[in-house]
Residue frames relative to the residue before (quaternion, step in Angstrom):
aa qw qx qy qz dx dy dz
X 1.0000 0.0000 0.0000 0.0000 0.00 0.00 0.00
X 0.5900 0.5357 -0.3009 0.5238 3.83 1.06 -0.82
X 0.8113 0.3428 -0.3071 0.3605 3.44 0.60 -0.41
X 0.5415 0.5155 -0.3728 0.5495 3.60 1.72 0.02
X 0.6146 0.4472 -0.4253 0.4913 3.80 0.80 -0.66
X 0.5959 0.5322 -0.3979 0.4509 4.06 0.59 -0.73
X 0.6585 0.5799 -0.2976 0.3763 3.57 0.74 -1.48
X 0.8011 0.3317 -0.1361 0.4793 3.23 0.84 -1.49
X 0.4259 0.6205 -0.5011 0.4273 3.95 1.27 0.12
X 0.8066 0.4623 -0.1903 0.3153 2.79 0.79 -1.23
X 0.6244 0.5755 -0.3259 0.4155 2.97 1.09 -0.64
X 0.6325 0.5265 -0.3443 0.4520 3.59 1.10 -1.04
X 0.6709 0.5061 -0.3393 0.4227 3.60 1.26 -0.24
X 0.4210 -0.6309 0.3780 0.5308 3.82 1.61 0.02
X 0.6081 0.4995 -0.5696 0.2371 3.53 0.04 0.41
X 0.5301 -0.6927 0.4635 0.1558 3.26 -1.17 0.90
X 0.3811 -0.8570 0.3442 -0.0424 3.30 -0.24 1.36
X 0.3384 -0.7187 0.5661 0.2204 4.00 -0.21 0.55
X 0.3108 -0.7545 0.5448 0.1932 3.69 0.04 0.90
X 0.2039 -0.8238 0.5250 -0.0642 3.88 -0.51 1.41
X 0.1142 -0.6352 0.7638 -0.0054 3.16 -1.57 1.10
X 0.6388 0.2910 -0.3858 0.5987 3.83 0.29 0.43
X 0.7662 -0.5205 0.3087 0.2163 2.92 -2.30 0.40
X 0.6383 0.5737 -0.1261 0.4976 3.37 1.38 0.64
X 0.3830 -0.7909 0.4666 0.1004 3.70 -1.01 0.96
X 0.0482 0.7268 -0.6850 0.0159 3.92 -0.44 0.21
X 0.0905 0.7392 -0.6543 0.1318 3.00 -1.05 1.65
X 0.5998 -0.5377 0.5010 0.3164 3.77 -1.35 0.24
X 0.1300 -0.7917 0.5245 0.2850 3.60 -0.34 0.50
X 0.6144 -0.5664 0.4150 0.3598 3.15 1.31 -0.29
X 0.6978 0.1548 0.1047 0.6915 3.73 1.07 -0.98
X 0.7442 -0.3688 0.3464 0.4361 3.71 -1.88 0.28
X 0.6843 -0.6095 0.3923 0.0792 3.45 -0.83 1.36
X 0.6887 0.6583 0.0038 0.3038 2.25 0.95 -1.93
X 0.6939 0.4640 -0.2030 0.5119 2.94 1.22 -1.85
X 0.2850 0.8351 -0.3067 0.3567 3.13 1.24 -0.72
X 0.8483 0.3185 -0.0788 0.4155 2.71 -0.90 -2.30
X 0.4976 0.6455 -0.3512 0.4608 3.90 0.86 -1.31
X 0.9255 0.1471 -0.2175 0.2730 3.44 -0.26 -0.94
X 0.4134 0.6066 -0.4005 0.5483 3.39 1.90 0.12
X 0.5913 0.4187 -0.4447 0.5265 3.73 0.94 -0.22
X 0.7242 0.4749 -0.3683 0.3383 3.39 0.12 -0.52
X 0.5708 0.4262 -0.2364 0.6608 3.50 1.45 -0.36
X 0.6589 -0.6621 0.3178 0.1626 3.68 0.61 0.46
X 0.4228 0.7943 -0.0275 0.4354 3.13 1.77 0.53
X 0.2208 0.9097 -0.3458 0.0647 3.17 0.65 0.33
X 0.1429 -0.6920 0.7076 -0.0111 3.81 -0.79 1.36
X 0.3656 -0.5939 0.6577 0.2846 3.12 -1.58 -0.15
X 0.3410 -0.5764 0.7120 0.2111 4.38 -1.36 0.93
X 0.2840 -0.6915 0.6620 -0.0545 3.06 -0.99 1.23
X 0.0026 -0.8196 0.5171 -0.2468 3.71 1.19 0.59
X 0.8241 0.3694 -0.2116 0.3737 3.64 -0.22 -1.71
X 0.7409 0.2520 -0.3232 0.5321 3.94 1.08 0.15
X 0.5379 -0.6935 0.2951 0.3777 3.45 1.12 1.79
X 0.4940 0.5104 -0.5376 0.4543 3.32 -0.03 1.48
X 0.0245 0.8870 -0.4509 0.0966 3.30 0.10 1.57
X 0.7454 0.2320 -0.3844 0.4928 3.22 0.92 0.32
X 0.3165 0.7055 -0.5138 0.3717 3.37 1.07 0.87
X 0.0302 -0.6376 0.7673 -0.0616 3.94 -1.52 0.57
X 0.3355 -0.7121 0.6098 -0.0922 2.63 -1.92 1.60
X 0.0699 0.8457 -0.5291 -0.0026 3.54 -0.17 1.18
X 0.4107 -0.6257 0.6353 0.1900 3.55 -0.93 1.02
X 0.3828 -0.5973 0.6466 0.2805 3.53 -1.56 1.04
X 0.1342 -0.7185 0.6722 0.1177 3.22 -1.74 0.58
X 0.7272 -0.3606 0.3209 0.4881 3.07 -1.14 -0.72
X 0.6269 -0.5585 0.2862 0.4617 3.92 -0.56 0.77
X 0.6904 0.2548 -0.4030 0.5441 3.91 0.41 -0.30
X 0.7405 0.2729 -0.4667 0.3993 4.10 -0.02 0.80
X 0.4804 0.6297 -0.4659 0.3945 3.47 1.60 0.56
X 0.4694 0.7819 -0.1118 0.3947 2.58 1.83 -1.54
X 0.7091 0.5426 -0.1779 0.4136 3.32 0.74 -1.95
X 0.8175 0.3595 -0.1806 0.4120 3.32 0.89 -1.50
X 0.4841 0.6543 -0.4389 0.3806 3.52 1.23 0.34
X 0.7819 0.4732 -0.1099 0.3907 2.94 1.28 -1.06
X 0.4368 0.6677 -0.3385 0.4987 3.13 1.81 0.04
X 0.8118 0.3844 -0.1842 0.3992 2.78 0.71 -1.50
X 0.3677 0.6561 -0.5046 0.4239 3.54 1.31 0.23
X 0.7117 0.5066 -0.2630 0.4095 3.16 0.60 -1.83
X 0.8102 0.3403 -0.3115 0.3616 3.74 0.60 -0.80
């Protein structure tokens, strides 16, 4: 279920989504990952930059449990 609500957050936000069979998401941020990943840490978040298999503006988001899927949806709104 954590990985269809992520799939489909995201999507409703325009970001184009790697379609997943494991416990995890890979999306396009669209822009420097990085900057990304930076400001989701700072909001307490953590994803993983997927950088080293030449996808820089890509982010990796483990499913959690529905109130830290929850959490990271809304971060990423905010950023």
């Amino acid at each position: 279920e954590g990985i269809k609500y992520l799939t489909s957050s995201l999507r409703k936000m325009n970001y184009n989504v790697i379609e997943s069979h494991t416990n995890f998401v890979t999306y396009d941020t669209k822009t420097d990952a990085m900057d990304v990943f930076k400001k989701l840490e700072k909001k307490g978040v953590i994803v993983r930059p997927i950088a080293n298999y030449g996808l820089k503006t890509f982010l990796r988001v483990t499913t959690g449990t529905d109130k830290e899927n929850k959490k990271f949806i809304k971060a990423l709104k905010e950023v």
